[in-house]
N, CA, C and O atoms as CSV, one atom per row, in Angstrom:
chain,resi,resn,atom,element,x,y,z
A,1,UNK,N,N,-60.401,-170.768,174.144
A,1,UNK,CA,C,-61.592,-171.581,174.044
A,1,UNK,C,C,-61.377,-172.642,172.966
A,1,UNK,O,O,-61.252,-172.276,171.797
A,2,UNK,N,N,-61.324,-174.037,173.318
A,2,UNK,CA,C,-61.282,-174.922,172.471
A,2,UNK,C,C,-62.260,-175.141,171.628
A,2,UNK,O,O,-63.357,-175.300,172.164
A,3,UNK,N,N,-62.210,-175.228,169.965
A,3,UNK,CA,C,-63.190,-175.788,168.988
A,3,UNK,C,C,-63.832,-177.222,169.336
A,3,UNK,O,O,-63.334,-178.249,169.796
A,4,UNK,N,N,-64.845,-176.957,169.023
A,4,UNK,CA,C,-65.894,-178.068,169.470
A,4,UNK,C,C,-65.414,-178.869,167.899
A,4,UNK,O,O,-65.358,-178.225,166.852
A,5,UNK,N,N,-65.167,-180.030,167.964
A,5,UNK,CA,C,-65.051,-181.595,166.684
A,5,UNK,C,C,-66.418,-180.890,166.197
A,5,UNK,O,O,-67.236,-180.054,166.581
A,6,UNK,N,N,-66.170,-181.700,165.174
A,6,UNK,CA,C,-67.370,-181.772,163.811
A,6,UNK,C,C,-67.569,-183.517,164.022
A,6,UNK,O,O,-66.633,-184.311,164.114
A,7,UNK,N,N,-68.898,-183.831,164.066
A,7,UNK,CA,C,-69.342,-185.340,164.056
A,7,UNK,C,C,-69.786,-185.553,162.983
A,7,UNK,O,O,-70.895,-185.312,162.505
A,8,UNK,N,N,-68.491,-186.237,162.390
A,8,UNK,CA,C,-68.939,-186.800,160.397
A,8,UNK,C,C,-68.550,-187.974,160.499
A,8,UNK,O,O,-67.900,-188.542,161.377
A,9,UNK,N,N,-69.063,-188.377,159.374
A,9,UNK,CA,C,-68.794,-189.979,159.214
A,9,UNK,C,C,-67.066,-190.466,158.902
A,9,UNK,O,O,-66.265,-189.575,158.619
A,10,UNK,N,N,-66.700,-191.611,158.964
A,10,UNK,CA,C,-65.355,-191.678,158.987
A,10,UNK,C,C,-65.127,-191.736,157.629
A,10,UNK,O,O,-65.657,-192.564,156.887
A,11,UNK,N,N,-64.093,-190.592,157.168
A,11,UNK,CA,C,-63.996,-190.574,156.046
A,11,UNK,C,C,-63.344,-191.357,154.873
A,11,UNK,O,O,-63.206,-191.001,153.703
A,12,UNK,N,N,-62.824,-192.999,155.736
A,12,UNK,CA,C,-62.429,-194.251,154.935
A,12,UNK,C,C,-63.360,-194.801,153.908
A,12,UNK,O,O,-63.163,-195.306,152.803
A,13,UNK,N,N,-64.876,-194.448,154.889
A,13,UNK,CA,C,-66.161,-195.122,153.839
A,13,UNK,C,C,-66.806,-194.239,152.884
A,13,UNK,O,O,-67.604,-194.660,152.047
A,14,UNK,N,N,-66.491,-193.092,152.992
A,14,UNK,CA,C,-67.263,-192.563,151.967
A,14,UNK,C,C,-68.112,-192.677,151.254
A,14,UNK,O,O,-68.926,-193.333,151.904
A,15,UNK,N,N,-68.620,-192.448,150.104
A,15,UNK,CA,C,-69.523,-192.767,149.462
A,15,UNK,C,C,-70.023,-193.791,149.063
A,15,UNK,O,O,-69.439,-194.224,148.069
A,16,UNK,N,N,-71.318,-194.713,149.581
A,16,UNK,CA,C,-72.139,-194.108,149.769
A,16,UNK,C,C,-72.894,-194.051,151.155
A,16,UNK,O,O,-74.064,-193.727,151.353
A,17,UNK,N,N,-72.182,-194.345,151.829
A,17,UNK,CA,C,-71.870,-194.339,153.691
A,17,UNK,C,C,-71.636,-192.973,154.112
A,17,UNK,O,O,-71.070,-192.607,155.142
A,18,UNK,N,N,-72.247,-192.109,152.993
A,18,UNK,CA,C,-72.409,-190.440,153.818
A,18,UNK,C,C,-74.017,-189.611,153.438
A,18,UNK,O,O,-75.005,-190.341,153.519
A,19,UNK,N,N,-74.196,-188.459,153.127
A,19,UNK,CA,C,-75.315,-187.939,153.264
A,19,UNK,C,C,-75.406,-187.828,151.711
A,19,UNK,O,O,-76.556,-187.553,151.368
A,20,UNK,N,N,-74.842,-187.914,151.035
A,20,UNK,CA,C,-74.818,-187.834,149.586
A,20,UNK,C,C,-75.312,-189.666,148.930
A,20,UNK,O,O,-75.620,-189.874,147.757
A,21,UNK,N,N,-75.281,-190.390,149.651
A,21,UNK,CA,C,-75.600,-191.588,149.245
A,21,UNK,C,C,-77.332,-191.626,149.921
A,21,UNK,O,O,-78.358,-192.162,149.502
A,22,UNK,N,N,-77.018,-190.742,151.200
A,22,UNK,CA,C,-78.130,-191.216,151.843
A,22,UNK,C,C,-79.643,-190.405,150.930
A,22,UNK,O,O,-80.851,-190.641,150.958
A,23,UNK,N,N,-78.851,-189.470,150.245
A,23,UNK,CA,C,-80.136,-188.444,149.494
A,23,UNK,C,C,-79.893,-188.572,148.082
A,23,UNK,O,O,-80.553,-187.751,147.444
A,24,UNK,N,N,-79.150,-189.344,147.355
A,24,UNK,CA,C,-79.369,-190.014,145.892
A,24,UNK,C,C,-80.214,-190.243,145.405
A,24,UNK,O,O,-80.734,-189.583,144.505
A,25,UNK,N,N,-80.739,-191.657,146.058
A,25,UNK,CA,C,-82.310,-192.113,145.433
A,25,UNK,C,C,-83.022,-190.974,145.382
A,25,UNK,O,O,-83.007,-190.271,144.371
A,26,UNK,N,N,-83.696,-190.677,146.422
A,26,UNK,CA,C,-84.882,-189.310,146.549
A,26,UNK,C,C,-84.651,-188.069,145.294
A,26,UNK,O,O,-85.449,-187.557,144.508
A,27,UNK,N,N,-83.530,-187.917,145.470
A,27,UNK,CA,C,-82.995,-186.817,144.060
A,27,UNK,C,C,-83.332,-187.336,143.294
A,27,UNK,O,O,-84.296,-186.770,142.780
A,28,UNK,N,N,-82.910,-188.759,142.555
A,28,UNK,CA,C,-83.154,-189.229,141.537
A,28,UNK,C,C,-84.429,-189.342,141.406
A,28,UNK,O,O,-84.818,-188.557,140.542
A,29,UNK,N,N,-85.324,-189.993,141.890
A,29,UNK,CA,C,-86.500,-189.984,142.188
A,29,UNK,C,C,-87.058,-188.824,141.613
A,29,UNK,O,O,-87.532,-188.877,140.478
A,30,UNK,N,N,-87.052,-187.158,142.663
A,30,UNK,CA,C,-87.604,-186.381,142.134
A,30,UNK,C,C,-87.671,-185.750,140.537
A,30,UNK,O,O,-88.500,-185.184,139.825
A,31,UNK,N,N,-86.268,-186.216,140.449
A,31,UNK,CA,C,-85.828,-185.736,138.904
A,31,UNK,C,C,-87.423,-186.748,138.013
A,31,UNK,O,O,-88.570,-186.385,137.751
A,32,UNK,N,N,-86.642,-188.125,137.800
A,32,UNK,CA,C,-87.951,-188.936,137.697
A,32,UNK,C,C,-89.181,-188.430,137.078
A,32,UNK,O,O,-89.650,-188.253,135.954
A,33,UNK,N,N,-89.595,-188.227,138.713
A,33,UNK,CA,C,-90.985,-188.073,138.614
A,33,UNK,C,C,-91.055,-186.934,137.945
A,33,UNK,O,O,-91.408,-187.431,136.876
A,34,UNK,N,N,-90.975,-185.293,137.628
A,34,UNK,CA,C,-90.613,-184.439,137.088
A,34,UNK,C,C,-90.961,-185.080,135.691
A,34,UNK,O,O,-92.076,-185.209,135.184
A,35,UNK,N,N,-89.507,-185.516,135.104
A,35,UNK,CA,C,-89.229,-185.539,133.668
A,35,UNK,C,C,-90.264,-186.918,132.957
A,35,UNK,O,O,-90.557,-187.072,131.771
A,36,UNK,N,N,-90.707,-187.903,134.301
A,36,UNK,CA,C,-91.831,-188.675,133.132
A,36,UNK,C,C,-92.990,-187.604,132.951
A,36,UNK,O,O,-93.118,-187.555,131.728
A,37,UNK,N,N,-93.639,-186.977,133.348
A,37,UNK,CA,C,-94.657,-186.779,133.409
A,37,UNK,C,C,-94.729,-185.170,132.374
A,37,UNK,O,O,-95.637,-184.601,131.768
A,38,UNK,N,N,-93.605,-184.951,132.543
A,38,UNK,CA,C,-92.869,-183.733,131.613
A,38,UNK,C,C,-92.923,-184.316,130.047
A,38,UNK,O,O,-93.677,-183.709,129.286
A,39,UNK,N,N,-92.161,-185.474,129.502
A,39,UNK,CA,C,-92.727,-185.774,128.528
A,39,UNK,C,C,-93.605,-186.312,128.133
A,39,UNK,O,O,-93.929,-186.363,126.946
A,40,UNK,N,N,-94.411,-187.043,129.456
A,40,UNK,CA,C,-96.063,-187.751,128.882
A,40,UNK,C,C,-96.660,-186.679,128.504
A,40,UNK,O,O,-97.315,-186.880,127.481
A,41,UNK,N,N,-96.732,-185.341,128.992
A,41,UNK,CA,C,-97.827,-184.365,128.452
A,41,UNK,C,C,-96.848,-183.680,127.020
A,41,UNK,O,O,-97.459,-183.640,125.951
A,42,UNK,N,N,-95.792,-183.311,127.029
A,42,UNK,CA,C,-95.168,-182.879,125.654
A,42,UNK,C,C,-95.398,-184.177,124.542
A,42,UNK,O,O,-95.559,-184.010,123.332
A,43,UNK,N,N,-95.377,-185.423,125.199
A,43,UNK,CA,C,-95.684,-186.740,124.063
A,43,UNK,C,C,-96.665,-186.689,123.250
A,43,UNK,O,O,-96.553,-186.858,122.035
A,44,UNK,N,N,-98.181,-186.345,124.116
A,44,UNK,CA,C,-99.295,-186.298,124.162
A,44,UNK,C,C,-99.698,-185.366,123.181
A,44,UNK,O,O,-100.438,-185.588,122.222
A,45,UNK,N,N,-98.936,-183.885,123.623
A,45,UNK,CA,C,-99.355,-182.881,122.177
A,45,UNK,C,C,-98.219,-183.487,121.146
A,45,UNK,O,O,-98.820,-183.783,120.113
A,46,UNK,N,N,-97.667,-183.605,121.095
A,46,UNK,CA,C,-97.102,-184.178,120.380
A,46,UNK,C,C,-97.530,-185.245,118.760
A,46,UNK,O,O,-97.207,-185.269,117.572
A,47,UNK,N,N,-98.524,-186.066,119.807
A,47,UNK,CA,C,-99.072,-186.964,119.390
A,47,UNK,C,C,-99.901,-186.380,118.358
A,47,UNK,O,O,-99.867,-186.431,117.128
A,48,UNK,N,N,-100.848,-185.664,119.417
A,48,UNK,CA,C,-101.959,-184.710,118.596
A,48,UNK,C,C,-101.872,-183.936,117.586
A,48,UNK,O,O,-102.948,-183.569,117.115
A,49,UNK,N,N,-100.785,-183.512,117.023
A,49,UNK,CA,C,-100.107,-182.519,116.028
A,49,UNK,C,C,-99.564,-183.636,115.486
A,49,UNK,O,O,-99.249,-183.431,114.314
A,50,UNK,N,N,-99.322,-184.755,115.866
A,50,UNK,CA,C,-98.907,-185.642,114.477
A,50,UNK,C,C,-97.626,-185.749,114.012
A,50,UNK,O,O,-97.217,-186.062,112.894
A,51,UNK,N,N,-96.881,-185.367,115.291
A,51,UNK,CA,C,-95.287,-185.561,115.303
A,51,UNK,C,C,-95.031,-186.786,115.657
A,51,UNK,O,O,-93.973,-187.154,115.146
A,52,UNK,N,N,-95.575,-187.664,116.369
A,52,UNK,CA,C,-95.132,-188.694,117.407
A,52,UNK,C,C,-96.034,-189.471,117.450
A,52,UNK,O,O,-97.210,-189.108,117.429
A,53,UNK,N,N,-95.564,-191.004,117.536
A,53,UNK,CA,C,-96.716,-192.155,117.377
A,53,UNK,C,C,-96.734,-192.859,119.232
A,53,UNK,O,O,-95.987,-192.533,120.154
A,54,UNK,N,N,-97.607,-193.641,119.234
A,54,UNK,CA,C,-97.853,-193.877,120.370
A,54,UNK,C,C,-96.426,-194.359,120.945
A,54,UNK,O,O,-95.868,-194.000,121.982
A,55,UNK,N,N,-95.980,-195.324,119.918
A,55,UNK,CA,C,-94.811,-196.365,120.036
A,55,UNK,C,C,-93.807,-195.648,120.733
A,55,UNK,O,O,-93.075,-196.045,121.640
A,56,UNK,N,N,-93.869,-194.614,120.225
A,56,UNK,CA,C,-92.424,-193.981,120.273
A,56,UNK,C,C,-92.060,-193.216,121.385
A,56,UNK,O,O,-90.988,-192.841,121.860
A,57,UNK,N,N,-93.589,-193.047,121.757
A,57,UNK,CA,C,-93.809,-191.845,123.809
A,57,UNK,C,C,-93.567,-193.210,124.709
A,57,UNK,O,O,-92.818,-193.232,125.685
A,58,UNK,N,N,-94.260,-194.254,124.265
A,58,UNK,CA,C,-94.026,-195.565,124.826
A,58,UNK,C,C,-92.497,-196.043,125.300
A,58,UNK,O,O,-92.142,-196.211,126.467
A,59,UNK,N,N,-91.822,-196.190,124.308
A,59,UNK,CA,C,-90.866,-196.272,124.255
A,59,UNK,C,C,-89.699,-194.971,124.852
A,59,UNK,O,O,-88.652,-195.353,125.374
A,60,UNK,N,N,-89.854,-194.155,124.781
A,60,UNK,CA,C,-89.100,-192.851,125.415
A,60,UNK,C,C,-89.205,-193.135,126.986
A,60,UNK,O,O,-88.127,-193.121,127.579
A,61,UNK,N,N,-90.609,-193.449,127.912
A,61,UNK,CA,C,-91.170,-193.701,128.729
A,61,UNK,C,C,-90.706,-194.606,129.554
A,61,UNK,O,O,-90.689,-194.347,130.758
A,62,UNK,N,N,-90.294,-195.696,129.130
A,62,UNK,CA,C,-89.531,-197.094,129.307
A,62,UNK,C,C,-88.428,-196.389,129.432
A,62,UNK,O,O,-88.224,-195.762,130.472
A,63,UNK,N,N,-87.605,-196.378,128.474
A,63,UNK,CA,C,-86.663,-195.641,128.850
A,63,UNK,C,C,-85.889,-195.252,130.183
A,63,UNK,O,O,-84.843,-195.573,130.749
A,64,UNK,N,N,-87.039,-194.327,130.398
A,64,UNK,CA,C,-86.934,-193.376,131.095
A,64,UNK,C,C,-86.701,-194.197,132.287
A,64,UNK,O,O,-85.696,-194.180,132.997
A,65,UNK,N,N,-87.725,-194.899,132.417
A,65,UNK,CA,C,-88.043,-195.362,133.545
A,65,UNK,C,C,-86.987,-196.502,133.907
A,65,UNK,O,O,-86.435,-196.532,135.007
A,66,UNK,N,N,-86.762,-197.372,132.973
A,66,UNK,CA,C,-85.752,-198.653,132.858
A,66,UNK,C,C,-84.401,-197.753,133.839
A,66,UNK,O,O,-84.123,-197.981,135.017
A,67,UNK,N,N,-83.705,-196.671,132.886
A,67,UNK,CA,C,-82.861,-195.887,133.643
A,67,UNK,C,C,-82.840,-195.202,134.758
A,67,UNK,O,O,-81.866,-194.883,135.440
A,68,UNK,N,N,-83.831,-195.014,134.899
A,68,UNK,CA,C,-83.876,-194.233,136.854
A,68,UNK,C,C,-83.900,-195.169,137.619
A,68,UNK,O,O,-83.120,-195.169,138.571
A,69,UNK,N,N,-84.873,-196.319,137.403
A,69,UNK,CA,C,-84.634,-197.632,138.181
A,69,UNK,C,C,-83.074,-198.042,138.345
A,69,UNK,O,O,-82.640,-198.225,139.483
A,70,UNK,N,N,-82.339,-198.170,137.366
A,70,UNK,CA,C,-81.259,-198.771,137.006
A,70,UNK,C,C,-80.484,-198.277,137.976
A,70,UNK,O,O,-79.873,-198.937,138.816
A,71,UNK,N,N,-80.514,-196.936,137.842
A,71,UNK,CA,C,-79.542,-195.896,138.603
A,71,UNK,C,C,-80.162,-196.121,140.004
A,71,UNK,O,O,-79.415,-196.547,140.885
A,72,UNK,N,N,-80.987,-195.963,140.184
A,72,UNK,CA,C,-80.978,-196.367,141.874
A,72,UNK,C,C,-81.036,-197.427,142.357
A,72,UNK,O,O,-80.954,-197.323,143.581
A,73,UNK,N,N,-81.201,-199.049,141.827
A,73,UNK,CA,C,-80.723,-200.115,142.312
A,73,UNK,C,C,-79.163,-199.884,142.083
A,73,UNK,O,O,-78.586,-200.399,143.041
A,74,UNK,N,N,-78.253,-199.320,141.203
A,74,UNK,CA,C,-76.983,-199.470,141.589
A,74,UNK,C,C,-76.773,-198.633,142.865
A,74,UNK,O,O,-75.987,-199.050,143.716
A,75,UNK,N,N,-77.291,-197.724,143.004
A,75,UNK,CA,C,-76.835,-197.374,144.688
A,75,UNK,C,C,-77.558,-198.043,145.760
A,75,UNK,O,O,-77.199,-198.049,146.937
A,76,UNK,N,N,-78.480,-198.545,145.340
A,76,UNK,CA,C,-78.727,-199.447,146.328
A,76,UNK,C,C,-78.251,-200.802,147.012
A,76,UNK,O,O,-78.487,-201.408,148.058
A,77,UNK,N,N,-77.340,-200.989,145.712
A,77,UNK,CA,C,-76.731,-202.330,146.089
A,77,UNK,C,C,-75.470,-202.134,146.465
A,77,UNK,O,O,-75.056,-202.937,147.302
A,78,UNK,N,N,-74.310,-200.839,145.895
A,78,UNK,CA,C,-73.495,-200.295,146.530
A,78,UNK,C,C,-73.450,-199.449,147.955
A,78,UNK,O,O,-72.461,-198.980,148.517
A,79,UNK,N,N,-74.927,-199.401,148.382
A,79,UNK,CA,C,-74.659,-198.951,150.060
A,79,UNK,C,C,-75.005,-200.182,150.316
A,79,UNK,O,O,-74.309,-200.285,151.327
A,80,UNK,N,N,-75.805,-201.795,150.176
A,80,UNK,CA,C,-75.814,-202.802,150.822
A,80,UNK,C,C,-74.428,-203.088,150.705
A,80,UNK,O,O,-74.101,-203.478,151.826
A,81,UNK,N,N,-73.335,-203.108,149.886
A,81,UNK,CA,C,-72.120,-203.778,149.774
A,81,UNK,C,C,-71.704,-202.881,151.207
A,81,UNK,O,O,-71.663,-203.385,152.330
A,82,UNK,N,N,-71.405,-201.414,150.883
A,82,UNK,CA,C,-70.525,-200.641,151.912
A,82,UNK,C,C,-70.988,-200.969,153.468
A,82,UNK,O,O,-70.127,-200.946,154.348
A,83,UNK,N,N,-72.630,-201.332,153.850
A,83,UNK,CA,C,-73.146,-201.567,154.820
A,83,UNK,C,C,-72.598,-202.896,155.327
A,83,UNK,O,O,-72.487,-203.088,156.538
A,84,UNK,N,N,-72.356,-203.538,154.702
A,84,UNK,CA,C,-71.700,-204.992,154.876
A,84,UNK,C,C,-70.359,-205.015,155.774
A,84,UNK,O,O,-70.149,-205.591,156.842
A,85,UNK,N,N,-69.533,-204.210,154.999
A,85,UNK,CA,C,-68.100,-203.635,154.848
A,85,UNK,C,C,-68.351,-203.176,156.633
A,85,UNK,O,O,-68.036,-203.656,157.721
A,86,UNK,N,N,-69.035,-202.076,156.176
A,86,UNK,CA,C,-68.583,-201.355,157.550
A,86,UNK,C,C,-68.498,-201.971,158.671
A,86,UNK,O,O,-67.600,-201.926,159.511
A,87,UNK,N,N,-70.277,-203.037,158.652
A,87,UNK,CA,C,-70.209,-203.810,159.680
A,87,UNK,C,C,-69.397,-204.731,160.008
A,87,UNK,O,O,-69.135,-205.066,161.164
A,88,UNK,N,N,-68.879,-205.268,158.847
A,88,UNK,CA,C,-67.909,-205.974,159.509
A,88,UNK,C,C,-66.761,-205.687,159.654
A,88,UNK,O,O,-66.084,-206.627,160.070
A,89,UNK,N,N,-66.117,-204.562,159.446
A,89,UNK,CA,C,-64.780,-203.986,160.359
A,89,UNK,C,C,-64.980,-203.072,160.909
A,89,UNK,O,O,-64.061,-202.313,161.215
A,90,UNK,N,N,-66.232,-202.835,161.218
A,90,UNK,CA,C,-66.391,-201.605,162.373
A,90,UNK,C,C,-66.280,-201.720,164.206
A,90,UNK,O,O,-66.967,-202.394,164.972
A,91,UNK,N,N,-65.315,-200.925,164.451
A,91,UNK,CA,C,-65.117,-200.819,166.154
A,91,UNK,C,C,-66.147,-199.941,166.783
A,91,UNK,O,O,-66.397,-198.747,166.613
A,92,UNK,N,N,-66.851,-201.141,167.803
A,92,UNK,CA,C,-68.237,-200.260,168.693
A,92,UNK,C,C,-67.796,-198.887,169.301
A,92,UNK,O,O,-68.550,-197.987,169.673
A,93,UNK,N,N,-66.065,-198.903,169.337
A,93,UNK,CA,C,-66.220,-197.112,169.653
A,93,UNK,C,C,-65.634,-196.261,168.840
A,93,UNK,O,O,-65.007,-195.266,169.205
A,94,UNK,N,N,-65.797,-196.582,167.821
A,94,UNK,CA,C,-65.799,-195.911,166.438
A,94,UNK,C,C,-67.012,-194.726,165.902
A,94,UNK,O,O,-67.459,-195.021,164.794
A,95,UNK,N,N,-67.579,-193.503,166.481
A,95,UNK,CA,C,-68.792,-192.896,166.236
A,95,UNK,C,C,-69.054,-192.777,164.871
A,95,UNK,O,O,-70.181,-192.839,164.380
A,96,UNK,N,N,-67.499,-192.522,163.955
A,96,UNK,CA,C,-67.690,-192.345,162.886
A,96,UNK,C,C,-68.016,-193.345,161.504
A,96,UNK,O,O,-68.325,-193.375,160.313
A,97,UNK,N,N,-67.664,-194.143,162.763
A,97,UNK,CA,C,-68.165,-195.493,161.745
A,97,UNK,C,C,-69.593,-195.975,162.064
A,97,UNK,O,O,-70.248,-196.453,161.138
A,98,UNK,N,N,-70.084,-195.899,163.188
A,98,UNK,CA,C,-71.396,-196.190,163.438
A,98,UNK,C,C,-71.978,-195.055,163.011
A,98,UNK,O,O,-72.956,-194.984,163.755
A,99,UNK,N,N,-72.018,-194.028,162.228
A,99,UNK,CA,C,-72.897,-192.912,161.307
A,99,UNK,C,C,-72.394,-193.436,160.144
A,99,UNK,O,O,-73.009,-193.131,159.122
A,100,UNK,N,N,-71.446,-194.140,160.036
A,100,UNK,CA,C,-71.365,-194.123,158.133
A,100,UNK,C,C,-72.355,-195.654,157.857
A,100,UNK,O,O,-73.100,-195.803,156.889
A,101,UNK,N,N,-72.158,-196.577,158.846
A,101,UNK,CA,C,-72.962,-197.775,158.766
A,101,UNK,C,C,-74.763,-197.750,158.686
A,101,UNK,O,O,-75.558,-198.502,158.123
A,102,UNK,N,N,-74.962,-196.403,159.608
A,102,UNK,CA,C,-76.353,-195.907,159.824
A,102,UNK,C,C,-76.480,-195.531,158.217
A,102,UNK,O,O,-76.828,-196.296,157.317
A,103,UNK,N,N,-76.167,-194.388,158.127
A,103,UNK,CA,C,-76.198,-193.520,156.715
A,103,UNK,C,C,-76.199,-194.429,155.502
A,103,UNK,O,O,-76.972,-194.136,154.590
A,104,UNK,N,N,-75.366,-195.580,155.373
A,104,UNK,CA,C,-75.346,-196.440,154.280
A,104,UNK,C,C,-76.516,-197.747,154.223
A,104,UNK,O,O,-76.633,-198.394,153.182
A,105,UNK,N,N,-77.414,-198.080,155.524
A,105,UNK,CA,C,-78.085,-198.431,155.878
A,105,UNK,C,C,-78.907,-197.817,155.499
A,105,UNK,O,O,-79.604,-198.407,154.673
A,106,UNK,N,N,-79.125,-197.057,155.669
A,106,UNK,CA,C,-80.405,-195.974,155.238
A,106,UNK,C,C,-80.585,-195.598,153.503
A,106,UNK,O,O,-81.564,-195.664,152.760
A,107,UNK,N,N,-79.059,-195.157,153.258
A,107,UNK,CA,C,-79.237,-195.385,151.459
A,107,UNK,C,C,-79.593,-196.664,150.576
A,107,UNK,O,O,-80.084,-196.765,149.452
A,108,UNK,N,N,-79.117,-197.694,151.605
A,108,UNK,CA,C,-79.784,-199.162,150.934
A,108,UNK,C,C,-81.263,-198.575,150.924
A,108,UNK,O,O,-81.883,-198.023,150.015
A,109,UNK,N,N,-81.688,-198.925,152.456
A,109,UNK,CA,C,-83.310,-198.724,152.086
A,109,UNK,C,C,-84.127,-197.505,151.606
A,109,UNK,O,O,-85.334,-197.666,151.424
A,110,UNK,N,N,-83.474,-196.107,151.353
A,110,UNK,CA,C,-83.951,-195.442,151.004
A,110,UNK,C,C,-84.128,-195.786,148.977
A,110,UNK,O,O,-85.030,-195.529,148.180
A,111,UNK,N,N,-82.982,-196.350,148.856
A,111,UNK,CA,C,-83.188,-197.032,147.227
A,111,UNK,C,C,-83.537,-198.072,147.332
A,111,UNK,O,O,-83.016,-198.683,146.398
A,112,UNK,N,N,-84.300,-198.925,148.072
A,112,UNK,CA,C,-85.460,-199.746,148.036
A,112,UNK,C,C,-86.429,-199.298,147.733
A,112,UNK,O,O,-87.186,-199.701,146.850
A,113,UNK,N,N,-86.589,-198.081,148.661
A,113,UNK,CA,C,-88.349,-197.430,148.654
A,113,UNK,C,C,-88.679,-196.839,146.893
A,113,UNK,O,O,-89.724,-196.824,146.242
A,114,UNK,N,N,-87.231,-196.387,146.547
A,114,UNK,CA,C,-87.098,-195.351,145.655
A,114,UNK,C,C,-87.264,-196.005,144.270
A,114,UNK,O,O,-87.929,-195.614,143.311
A,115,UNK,N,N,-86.480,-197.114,144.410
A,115,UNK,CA,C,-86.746,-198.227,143.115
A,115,UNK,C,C,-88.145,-198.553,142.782
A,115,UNK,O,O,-88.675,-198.532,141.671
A,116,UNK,N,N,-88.863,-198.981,144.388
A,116,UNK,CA,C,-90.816,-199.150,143.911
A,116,UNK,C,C,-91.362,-198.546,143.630
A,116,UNK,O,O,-92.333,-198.831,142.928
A,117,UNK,N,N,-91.042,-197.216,144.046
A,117,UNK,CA,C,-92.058,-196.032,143.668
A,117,UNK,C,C,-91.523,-195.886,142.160
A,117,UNK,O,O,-92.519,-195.730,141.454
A,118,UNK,N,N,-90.266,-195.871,141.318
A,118,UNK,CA,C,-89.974,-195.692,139.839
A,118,UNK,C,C,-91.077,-196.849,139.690
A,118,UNK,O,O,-92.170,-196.526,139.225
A,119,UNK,N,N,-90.859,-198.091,140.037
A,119,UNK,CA,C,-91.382,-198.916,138.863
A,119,UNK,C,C,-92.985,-198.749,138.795
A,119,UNK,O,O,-93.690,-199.056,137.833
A,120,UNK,N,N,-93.511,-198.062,140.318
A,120,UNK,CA,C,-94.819,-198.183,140.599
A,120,UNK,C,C,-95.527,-197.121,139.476
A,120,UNK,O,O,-96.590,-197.356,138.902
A,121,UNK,N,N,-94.672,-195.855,139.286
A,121,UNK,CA,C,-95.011,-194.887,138.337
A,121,UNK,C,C,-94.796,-195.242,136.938
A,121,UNK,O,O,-95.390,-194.714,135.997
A,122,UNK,N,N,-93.839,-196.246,136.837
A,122,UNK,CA,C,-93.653,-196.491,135.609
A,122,UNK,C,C,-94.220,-197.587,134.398
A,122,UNK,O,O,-94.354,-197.665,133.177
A,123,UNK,N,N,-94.480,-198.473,135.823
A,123,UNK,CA,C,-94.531,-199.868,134.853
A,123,UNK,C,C,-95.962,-199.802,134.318
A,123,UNK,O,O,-96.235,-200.676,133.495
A,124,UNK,N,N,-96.716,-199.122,134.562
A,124,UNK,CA,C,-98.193,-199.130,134.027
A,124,UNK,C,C,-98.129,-197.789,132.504
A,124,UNK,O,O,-99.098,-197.198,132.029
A,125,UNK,N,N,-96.960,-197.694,132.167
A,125,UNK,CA,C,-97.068,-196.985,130.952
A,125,UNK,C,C,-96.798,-198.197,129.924
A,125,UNK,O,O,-97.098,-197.895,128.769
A,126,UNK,N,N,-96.337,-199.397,130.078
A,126,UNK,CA,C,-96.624,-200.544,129.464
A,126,UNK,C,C,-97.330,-201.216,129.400
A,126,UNK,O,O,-97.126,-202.270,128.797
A,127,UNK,N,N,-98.740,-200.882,130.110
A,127,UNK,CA,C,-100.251,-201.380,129.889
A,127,UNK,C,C,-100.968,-200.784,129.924
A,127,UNK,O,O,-102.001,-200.985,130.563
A,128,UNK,N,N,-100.679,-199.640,129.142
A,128,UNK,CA,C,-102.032,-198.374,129.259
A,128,UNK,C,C,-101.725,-197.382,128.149
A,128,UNK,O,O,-100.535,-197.501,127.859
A,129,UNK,N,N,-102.138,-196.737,127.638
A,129,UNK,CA,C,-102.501,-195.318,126.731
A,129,UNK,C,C,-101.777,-194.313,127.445
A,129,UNK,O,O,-102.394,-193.513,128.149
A,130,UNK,N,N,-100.631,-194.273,127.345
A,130,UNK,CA,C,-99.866,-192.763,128.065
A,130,UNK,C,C,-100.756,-191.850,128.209
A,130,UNK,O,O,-101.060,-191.433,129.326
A,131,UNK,N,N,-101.542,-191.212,126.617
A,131,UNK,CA,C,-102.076,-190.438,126.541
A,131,UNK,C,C,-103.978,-190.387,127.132
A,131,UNK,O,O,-104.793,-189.464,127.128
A,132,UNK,N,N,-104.063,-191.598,127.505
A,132,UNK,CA,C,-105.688,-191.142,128.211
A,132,UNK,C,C,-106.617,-191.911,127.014
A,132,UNK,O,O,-105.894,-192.457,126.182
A,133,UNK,N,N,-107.772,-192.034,126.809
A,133,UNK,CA,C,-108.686,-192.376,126.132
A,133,UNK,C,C,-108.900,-193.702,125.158
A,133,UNK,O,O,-109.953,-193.850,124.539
């Protein structure tokens, strides 16, 4: 009985033209969202006990945020580069190249979506009271 192929992407393009590019952002993302909101409330007591000035949760916050953004526009612009690539030396009967072109297609826009939603969570900690009141 002959083994049935495995249908993977062609393994010339690799990263980020596979499933690991295609689920980056979102990881990153979740991490993200997690760890701002993890230190807005540790900031907050923080604050309150008189360890920590506004400036400084402010600033941690940014941070935070500046860098998760950062990190997922660079994969976002490295699966637009690889998406480029593929398409243009890819053969229409190539399967494995038409999944790595899909997949890297998809990590572009999945770190599109992923970049707005950082800045959407983020950028309003630079015009507002982290802490409420």
């Amino acid at each position: 009985m002959a083994k049935p192929e495995k249908f993977a992407p062609a393994p010339k393009y690799g990263f980020p033209a596979d499933a690991k590019g295609f689920l980056l952002p979102p990881v990153v993302w979740a991490g993200f969202f997690v760890a701002i909101y993890s230190v807005q409330g540790a900031g907050c007591a923080a604050i309150e006990a008189g360890y920590l000035g506004f400036g400084t949760l402010r600033l941690l916050l940014t941070a935070l945020t500046v860098l998760t953004a950062a990190a997922i526009l660079v994969v976002g612009i490295w699966s637009g580069l690889a998406f480029r690539r593929i398409r243009r030396e890819n053969a229409e009967g190539d399967d494995g190249a038409v999944q790595s072109r899909f997949l890297a297609e998809g990590a572009m826009l999945s770190a599109g979506l992923f970049f707005v939603a950082t800045l959407w969570i983020g950028l309003p900690i630079a015009w507002t009271n982290p802490c409420g009141g």
